[in-house]
N, C-alpha and C positions, 0 to 999 in steps of 0.2 A: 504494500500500500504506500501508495505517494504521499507528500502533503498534500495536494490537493485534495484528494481524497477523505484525507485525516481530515482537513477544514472544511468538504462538505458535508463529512457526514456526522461535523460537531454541528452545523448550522441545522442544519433537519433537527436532528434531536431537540435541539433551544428552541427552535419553533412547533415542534409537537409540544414540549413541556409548557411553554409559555406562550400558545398560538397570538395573542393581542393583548396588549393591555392598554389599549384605545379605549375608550367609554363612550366616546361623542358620538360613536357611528350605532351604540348601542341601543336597542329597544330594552325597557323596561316594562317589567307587568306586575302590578299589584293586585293582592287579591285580600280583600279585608272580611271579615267576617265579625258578623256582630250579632251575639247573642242576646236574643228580644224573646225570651221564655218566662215565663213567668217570675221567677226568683229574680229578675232583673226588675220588677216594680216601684217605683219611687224614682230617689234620687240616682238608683246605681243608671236606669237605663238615660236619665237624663244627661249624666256624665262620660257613657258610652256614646252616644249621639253625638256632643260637643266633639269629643276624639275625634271621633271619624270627621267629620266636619274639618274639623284644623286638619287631619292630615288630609285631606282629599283636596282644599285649598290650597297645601304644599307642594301637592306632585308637581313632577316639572312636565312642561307644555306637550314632552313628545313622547311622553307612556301611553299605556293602555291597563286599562283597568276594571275590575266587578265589584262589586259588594254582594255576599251572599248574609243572608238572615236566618237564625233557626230559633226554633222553640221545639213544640211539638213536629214540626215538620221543618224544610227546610225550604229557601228561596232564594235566587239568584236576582239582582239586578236585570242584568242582563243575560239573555241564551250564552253569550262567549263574552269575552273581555271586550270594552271598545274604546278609542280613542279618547282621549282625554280632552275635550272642547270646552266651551263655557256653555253647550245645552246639557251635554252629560254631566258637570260638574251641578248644574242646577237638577236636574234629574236626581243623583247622587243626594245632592244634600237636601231633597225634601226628602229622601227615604229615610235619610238617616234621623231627618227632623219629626216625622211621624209619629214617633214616640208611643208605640204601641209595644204592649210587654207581652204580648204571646201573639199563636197564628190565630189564634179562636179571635183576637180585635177585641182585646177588650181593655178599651181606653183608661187611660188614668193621666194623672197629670196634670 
């Protein structure tokens, strides 16, 4: 084996081990979940809502993202993840503002 060889097949290696460590070109996907069952009543689920709220405010412009909800059952935002806009962010934070502590709807608050 030549050096060239020795110094191609160090370069393959370094880039299988550490293929990119670029972020800019990267997609991001958030998937939140937020437990609205019953035992979340009162103040806890009020407090769970503001979170999500603030973090979903946070995200940066070029994610994709769901909120799923469970209690007795479970619920997705949306079918698949979607783009992070100001209609889905508004979508997003009335679910989150809903403030309903189980699937059965039964409001407090």
């Amino acid at each position: 084996m030549d050096i060239r060889e020795l110094k191609s097949n160090a370069i393959e290696r370094r880039n299988f081990l550490a293929p990119s460590l670029k972020f800019d070109d990267q997609k991001f996907e958030f998937i939140f979940v937020l437990d609205r069952s019953g035992s979340m009543k009162g103040d806890k689920i009020v407090l769970a809502s503001r979170a999500l709220v603030l973090f979903l405010r946070s995200l940066p412009s070029t994610c994709i993202f769901n909120v799923i909800g469970f209690g007795s059952r479970y619920e997705k935002l949306y079918a698949t993840s979607v783009q992070y806009s100001q209609n889905s962010l508004e979508q997003a934070t009335s679910y989150a503002e809903s403030k309903y502590a189980s699937f059965d709807f039964e409001k407090f608050g």
